[in-house]
N, CA and C of each residue as an Amber inpcrd file, in Angstrom:
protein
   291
  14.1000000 -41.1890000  35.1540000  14.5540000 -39.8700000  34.8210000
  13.4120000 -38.8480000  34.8300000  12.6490000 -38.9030000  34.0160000
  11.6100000 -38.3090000  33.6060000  10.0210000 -38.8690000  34.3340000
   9.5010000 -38.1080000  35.1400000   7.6790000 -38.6240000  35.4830000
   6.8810000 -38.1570000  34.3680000   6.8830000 -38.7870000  33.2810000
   6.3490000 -37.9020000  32.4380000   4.7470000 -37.8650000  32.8420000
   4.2470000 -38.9690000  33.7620000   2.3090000 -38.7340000  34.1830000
   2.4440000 -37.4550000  35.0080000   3.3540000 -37.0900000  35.5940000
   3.1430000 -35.6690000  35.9450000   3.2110000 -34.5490000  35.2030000
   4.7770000 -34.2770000  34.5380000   4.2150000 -33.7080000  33.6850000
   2.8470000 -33.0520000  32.9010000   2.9270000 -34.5210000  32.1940000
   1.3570000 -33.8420000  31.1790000   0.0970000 -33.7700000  32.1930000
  -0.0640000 -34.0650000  33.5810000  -0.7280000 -33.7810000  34.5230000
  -0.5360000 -32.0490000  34.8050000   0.8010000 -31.5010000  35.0050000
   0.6930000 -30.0410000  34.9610000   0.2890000 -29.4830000  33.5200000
   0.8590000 -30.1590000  32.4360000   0.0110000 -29.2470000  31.2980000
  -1.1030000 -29.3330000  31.1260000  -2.2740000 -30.4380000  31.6560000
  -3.3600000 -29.9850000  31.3440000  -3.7510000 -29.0580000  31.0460000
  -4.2570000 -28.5410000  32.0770000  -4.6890000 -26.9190000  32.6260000
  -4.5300000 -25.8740000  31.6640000  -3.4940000 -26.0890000  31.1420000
  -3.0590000 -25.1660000  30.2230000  -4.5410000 -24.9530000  28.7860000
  -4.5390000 -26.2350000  27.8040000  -5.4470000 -25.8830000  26.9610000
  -7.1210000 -25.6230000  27.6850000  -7.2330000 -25.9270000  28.4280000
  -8.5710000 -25.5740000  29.7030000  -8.5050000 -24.4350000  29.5690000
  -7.6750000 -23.7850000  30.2080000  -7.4540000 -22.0260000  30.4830000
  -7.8480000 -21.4290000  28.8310000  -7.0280000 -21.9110000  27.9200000
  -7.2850000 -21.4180000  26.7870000  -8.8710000 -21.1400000  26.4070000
  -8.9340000 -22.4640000  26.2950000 -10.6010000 -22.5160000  25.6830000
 -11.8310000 -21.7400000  26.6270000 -11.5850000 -21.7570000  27.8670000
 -12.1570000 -20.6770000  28.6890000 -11.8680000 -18.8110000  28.7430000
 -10.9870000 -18.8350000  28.3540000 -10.1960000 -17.2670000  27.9260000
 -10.5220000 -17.0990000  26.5400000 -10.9540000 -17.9190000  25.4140000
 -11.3180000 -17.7920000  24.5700000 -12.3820000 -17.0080000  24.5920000
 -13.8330000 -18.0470000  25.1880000 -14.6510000 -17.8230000  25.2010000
 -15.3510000 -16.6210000  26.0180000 -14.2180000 -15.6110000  26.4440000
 -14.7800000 -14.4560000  27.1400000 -14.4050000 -13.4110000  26.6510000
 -14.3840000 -13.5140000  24.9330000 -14.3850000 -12.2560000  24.2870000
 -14.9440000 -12.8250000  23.0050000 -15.3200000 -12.0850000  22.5930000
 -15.8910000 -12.1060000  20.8600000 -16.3700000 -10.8440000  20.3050000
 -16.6200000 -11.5130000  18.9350000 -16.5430000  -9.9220000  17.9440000
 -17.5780000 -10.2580000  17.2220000 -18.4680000  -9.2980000  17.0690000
 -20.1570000  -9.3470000  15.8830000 -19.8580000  -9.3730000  14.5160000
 -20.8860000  -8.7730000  13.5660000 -20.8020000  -8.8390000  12.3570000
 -19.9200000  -7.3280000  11.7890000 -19.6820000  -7.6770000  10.8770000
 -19.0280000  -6.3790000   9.9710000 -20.0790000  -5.4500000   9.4320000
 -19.9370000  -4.2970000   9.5900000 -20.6550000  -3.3740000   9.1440000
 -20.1290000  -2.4840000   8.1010000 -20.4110000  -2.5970000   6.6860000
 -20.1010000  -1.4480000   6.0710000 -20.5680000  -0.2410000   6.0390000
 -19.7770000   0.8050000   6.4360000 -19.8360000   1.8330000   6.7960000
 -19.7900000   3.0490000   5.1810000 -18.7250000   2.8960000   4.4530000
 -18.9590000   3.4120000   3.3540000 -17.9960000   2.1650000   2.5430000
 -17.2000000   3.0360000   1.5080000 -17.1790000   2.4380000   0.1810000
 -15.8900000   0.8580000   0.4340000 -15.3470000   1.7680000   1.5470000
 -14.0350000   0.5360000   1.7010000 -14.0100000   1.2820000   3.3120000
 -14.5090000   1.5480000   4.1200000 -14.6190000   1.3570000   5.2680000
 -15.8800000   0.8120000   6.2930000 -15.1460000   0.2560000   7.3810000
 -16.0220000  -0.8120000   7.8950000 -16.2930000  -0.4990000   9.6830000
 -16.8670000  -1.1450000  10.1340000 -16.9160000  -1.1980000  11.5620000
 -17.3640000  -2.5440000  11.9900000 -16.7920000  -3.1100000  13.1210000
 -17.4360000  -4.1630000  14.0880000 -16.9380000  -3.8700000  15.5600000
 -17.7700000  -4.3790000  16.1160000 -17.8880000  -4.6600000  17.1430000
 -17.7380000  -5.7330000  18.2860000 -16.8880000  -5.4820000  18.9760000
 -16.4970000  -6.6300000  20.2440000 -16.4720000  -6.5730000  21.7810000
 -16.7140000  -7.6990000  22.3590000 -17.0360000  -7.4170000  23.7240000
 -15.6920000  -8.5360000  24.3670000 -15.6140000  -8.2420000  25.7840000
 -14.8530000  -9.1990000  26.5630000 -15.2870000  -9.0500000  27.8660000
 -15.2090000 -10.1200000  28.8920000 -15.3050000 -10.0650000  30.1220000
 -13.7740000  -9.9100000  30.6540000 -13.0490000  -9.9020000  29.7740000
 -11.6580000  -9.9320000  30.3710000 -11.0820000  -8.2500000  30.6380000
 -11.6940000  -7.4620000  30.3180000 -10.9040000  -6.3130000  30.2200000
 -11.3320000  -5.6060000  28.6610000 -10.8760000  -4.2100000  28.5120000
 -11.1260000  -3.6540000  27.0780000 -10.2630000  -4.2360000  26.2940000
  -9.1980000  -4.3980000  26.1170000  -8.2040000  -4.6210000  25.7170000
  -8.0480000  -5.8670000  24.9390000  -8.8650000  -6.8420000  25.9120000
  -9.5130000  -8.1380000  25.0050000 -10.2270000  -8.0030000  24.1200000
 -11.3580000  -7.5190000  24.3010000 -12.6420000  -7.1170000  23.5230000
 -12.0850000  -6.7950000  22.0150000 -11.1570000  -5.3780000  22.6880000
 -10.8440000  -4.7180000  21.1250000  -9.4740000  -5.6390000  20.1740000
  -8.7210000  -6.5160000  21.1450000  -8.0610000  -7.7420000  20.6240000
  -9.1050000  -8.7380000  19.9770000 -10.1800000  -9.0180000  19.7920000
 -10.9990000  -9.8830000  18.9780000 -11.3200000  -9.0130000  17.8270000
 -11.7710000  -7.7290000  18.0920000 -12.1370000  -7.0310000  16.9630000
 -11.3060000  -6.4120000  15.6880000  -9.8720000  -6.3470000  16.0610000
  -9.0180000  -6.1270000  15.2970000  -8.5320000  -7.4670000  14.5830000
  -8.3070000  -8.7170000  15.5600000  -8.2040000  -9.9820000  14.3970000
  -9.2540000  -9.9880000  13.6110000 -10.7600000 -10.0730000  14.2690000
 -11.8620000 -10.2270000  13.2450000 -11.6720000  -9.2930000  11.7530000
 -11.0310000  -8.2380000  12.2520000 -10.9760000  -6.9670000  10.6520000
  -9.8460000  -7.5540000  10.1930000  -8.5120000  -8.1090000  10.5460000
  -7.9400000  -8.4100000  10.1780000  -7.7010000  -9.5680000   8.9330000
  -8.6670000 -10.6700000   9.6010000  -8.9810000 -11.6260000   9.0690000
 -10.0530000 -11.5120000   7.8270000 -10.9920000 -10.2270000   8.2690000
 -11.6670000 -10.0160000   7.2260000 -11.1650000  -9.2590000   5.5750000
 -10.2370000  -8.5990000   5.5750000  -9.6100000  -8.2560000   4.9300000
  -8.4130000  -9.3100000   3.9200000  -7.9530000  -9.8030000   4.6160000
  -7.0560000 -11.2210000   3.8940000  -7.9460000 -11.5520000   3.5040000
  -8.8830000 -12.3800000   3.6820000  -9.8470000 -13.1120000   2.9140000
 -10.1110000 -12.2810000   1.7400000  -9.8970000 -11.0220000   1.3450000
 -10.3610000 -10.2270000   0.2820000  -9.2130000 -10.0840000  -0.2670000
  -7.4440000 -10.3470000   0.3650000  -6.6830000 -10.0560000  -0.2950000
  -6.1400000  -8.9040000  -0.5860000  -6.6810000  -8.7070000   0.8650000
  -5.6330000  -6.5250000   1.6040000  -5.5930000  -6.7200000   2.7820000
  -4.9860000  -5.9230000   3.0060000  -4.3230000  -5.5020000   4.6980000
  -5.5420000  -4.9420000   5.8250000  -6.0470000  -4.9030000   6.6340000
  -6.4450000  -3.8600000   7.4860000  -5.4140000  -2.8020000   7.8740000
  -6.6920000  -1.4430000   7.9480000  -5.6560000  -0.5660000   8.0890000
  -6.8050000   0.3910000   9.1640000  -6.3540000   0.2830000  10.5160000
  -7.4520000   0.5080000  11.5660000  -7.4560000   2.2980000  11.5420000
  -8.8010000   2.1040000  11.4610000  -9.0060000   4.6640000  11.2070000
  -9.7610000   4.3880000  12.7000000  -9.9100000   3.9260000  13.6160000
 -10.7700000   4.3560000  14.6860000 -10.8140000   3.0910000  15.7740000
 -10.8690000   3.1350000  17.0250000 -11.5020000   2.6440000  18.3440000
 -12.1810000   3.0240000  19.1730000 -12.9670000   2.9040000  19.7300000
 -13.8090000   3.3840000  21.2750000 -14.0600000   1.9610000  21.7570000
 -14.0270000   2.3240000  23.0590000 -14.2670000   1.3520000  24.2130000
 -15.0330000   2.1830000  25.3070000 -16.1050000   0.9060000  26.2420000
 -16.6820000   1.4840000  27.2610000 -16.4330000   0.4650000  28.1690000
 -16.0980000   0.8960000  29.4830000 -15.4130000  -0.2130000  30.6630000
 -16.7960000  -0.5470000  30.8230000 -15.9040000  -2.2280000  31.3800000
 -16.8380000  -3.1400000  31.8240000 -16.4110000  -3.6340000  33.3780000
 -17.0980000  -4.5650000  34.3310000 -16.5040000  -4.8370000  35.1090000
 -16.0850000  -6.3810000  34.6560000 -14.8200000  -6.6640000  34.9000000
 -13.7680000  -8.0190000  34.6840000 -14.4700000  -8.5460000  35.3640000
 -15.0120000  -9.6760000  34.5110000 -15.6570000 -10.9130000  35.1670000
 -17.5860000 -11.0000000  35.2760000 -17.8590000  -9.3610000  35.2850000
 -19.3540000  -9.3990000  35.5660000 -20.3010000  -8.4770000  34.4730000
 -19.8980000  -6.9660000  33.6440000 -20.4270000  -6.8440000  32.7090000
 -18.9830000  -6.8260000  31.8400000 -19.4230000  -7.0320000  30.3040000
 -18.6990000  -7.0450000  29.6140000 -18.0590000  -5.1290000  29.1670000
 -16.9680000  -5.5240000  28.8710000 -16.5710000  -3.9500000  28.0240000
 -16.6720000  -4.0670000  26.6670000 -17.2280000  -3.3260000  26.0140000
 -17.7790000  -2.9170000  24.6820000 -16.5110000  -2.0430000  23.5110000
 -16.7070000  -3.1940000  23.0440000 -15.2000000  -2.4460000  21.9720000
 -15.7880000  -2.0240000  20.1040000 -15.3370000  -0.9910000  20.1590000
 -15.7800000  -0.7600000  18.2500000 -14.3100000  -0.1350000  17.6560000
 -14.4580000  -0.9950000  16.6330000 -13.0660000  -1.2070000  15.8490000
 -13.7160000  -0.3800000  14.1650000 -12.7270000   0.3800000  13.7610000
 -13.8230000   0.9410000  12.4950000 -12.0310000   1.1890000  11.9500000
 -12.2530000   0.3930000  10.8150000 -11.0770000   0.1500000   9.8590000
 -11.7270000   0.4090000   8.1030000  -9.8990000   0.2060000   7.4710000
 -10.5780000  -0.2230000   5.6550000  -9.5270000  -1.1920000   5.6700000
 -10.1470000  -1.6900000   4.2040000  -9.0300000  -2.8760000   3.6700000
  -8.3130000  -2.0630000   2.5800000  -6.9940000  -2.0950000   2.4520000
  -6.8230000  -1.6880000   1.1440000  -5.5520000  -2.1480000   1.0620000
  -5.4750000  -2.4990000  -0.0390000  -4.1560000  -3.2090000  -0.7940000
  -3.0490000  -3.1110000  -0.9590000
C-alpha cells in the first residue's frame, strides 16, 4: 500500500531546509534605550523581512520572560543582497503589561 522508505526519503529535506533557513538570520543583544524601552538588532541573508522577523521574536520573547507583552514603537531596515550581503534590521519596542 504504502512505500513508506520513500516517503520519509521525500521528507528529509524538509528539516535540512529548516536548519539552514534558520541559520540565515539572527538577532544581537538588547539595548536599553530608556526606562521601559528597548532596541535590537537583526540581520538576514534572506531578505529584510527575515532579519526584522528574528528581531521582533527576539523582543518578543524578551518581554514574556519579564511577564509583558511587546509592544513594537519603531523599525528601520537597510537592503541587503539575498544570499550575499546581509540586510540590517532595528526593531525598537517596550514591554509593558
Amino acid at each position: 500500500m504504502f512505500n513508506l522508505p520513500n516517503r520519509i526519503h521525500r521528507l528529509l529535506p524538509a528539516p535540512m531546509l529548516c536548519a539552514l533557513l534558520s541559520a540565515c538570520a539572527g538577532s544581537g543583544e538588547i539595548t536599553q534605550l530608556d526606562r521601559d524601552t528597548y532596541m535590537v538588532t537583526a540581520q538576514s541573508r534572506l531578505g529584510n523581512s527575515a532579519g526584522a522577523a528574528a528581531g521582533v521574536r527576539q523582543a518578543d520573547a524578551y518581554c514574556k520572560e519579564r511577564g509583558k507583552r511587546m509592544q513594537m514603537t519603531g523599525a528601520d531596515t537597510s537592503d541587503g543582497v539575498i544570499g550575499v550581503w546581509p540586510s540590517k534590521s532595528v526593531v525598537m519596542f517596550k514591554c509593558v503589561a
